[in-house]
C-alpha positions in Angstrom: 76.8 107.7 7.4 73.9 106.1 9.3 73.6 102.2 10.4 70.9 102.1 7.9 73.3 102.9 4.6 75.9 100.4 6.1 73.6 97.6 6.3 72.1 98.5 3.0 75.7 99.0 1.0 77.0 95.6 2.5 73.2 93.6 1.6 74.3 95.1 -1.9 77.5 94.8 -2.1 77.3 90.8 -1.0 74.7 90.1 -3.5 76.5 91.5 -6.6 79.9 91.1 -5.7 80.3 87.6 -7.7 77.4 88.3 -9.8 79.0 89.7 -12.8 77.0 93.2 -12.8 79.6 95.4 -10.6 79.2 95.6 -7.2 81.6 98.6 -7.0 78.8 100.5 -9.7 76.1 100.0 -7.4 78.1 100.9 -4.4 78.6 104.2 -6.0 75.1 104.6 -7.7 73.5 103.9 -4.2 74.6 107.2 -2.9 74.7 109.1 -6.7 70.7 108.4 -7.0 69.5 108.4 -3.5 69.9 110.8 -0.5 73.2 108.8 0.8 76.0 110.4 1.3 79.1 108.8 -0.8 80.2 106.1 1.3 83.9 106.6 0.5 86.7 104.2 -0.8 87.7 103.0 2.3 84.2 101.6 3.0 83.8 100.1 -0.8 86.6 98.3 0.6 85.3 97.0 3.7 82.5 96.0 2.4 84.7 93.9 0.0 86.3 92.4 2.5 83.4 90.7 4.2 83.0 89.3 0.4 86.6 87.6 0.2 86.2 86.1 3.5 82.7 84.6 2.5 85.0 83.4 -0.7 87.5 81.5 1.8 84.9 79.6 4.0 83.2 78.3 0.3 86.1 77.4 -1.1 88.0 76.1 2.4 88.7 72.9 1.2 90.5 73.9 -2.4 92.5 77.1 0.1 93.4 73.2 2.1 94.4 71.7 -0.9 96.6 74.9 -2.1 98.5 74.8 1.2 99.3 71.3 1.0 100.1 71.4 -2.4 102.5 74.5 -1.5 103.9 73.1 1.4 104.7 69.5 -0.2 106.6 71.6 -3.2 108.5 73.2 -0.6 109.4 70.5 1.2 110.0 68.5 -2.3 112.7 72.0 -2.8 114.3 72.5 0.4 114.5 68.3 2.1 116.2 69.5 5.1 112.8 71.6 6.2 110.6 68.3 5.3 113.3 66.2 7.6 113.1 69.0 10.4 109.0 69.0 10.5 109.1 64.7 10.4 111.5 65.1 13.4 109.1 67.1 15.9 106.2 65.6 14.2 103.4 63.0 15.7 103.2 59.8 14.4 100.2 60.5 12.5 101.4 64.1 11.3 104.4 62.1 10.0 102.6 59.2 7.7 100.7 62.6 6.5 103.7 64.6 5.2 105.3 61.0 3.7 102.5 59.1 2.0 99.6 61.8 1.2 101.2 65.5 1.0 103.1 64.3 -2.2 99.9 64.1 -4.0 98.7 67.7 -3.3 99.5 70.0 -6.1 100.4 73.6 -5.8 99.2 74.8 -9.1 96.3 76.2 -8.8 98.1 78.3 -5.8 100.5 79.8 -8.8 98.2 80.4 -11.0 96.7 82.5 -8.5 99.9 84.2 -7.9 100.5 84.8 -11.5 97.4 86.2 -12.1 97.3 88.8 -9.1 100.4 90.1 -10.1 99.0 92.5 -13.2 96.2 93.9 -10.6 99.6 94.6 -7.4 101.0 96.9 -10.1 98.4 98.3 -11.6 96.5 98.7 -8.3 99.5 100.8 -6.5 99.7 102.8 -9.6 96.1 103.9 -9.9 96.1 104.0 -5.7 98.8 106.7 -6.4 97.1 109.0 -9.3 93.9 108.4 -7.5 90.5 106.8 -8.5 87.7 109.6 -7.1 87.6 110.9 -11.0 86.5 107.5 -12.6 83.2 107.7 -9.7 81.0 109.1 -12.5 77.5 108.0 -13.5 78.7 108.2 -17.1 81.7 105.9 -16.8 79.6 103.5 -14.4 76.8 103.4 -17.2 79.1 102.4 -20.2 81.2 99.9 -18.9 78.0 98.4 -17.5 76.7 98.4 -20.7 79.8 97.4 -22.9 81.0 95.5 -20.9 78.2 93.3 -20.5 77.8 92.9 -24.1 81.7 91.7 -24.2 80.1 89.1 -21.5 77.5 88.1 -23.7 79.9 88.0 -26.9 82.4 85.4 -24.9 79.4 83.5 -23.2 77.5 82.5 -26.9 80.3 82.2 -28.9 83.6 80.6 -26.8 82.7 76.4 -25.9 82.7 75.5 -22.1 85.8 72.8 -22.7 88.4 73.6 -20.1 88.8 73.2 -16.5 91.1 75.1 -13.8 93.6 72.1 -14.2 94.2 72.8 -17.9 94.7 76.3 -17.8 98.1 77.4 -18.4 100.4 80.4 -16.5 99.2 82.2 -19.6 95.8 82.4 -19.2 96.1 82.8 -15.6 98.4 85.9 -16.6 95.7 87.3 -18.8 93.1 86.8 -16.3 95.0 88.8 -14.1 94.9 91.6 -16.7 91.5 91.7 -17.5 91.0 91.8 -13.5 93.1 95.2 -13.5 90.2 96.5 -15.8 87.8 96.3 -12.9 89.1 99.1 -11.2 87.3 101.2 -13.2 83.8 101.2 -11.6 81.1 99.8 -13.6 83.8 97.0 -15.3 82.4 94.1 -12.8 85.9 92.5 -11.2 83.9 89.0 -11.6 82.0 89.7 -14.8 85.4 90.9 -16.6 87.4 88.0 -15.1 85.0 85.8 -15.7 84.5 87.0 -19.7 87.9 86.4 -20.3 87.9 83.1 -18.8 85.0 82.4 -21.0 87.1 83.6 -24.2 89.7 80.8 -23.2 87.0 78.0 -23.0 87.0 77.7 -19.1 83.4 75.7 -18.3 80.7 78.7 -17.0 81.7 77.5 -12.7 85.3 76.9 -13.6 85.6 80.4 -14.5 83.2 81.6 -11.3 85.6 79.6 -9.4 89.0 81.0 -10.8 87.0 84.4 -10.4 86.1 84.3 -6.4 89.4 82.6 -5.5 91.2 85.2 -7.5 89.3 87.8 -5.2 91.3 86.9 -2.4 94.7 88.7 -2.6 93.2 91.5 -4.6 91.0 92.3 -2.6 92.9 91.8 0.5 95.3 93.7 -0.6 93.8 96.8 -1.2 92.1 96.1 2.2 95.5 96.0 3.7 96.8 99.5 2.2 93.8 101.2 3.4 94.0 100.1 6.8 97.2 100.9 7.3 96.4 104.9 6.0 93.6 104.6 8.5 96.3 103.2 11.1 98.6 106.2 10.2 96.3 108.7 10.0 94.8 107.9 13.7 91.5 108.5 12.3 89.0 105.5 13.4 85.7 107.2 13.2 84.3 105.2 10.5 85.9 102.1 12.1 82.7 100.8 13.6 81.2 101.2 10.7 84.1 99.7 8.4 83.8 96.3 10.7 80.1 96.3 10.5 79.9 96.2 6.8 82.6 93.4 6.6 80.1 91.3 8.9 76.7 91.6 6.8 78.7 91.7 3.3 80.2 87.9 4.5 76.6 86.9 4.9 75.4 88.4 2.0 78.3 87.1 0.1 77.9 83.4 1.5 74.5 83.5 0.1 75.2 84.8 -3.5 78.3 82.5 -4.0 76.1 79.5 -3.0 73.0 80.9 -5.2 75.5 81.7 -8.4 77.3 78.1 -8.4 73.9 76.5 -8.2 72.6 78.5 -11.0 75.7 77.8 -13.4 74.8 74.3 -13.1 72.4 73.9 -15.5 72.1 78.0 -17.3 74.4 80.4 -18.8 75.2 84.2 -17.6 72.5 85.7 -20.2 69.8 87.1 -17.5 73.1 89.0 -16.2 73.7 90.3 -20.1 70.0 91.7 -20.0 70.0 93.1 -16.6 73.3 95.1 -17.2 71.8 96.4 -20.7 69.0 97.7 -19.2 70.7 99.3 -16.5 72.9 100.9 -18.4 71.0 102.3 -20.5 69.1 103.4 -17.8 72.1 105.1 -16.0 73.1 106.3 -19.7 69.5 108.4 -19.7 70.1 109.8 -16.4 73.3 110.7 -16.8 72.6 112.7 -20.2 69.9 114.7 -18.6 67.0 112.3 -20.6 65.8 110.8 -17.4 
């Protein structure tokens, strides 16, 4: 591992990771079709990391609104915790939790909840069996492919109706499913999330939205469990390396999420479709010794 790969890997990994063209398949393909060394899960992760937090500075205001909304249900539960914070607040901090934390709604927090549960489950099960066999050029290549046909499918066919606010626990549920998919490298976390989104009639930056906030506890929770085996095993020679690729993934990942909102503005996710046909098949050739 050489300061070199870890800038490249976190450049690359930033750049795709909300693009829906699988920043976990280049990750791996960087160090399959160059001289790199495999980077290992444990960086993949890192790397990830820097994304999620890139995620929570560009979304700080609706991760704002979720905590109010959350702590105004709670106090709306449990009346002798809202009398107890009044009590020992400031004058100002009081009129807040009276007039304006009622209107904060916690929704969008529980549908975030429901939908990470699928990816929990499935996550500590596949953690357990292991993951190193599915970090083939031949599975990367087909989900790349398939998968960003199903993209193409749910993008020209489903109408951009819905909003975050009219989703139900339901679709947030199924989201959460789909998201389990991306496990497999190649699937695209965001591109899978986002096609299913798409198939229940979310708008094109609703279902970016959902997607990145989504990120947060999956990714952070894999984070999580694979610094506590690094904790346990007393093994921290990667660890300067783990911390620089959470640094330039977050700016690389600050940049992308600005650049992919802006382009779902006015344009739909087809130059993705083409890009991860072509790749694919590229990956597909090499793979089958025709390359």
């Amino acid at each position: 591992m050489t300061n070199l790969q870890i800038i490249i890997l976190s450049a690359l990994q930033g750049f795709t990771e909300f693009l829906p063209v699988s920043s976990s398949g280049h990750l791996i393909l960087l160090s399959k079709l160059t001289s790199f060394p495999d980077q290992g899960l444990e960086i993949d992760i890192a790397v990830h990391v820097g994304s999620i937090l890139a995620v929570m500075i560009y979304f700080a205001r609706d991760i704002y609104d979720m905590a109010c909304g959350l702590t105004a249900d709670l106090f709306k539960r449990f009346p002798k915790l809202q009398n107890l914070f009044i009590r020992i607040s400031t004058p100002r901090l009081k009129d807040f939790i009276l007039k304006q934390l009622p209107a904060y709604n916690p929704k969008l927090f529980w549908l975030l909840v429901v939908g990470t549960v699928p990816a929990v489950i499935f996550g500590l099960a596949l953690h357990h069996f292991g993951m190193e066999w599915l970090r083939s050029t031949k599975i990367v290549g087909w989900n790349i492919l398939l998968f960003g046909i199903l993209l193409w499918i749910a993008d020209h066919y489903s109408p951009a109706v819905r909003k975050i606010d009219d989703m139900t626990f339901k679709d947030a549920f199924l989201i959460g499913l789909a998201q389990c998919l991306a496990m497999i490298p190649g699937t695209s976390r965001s591109g899978i999330t986002i096609t299913t989104g798409r198939f229940l009639k979310l708008e094109r930056r609703e279902a970016a939205k959902f997607c990145m906030l989504l990120s947060v506890p999956a990714i952070a929770g894999a984070g999580l469990l694979v610094g506590w085996e690094i904790y346990q095993s007393g093994d921290y020679a990667n660890l300067h390396y783990v911390l620089s690729g959470i640094g330039y993934s977050f700016v690389a990942s600050v940049a992308a999420i600005f650049i992919m909102m802006k382009w779902l503005k006015n344009y739909t996710f087809l130059p993705f479709v083409l890009y991860r046909i072509a790749l694919g098949v590229l990956l597909l050739l090499h793979a089958y010794g025709q390359l």
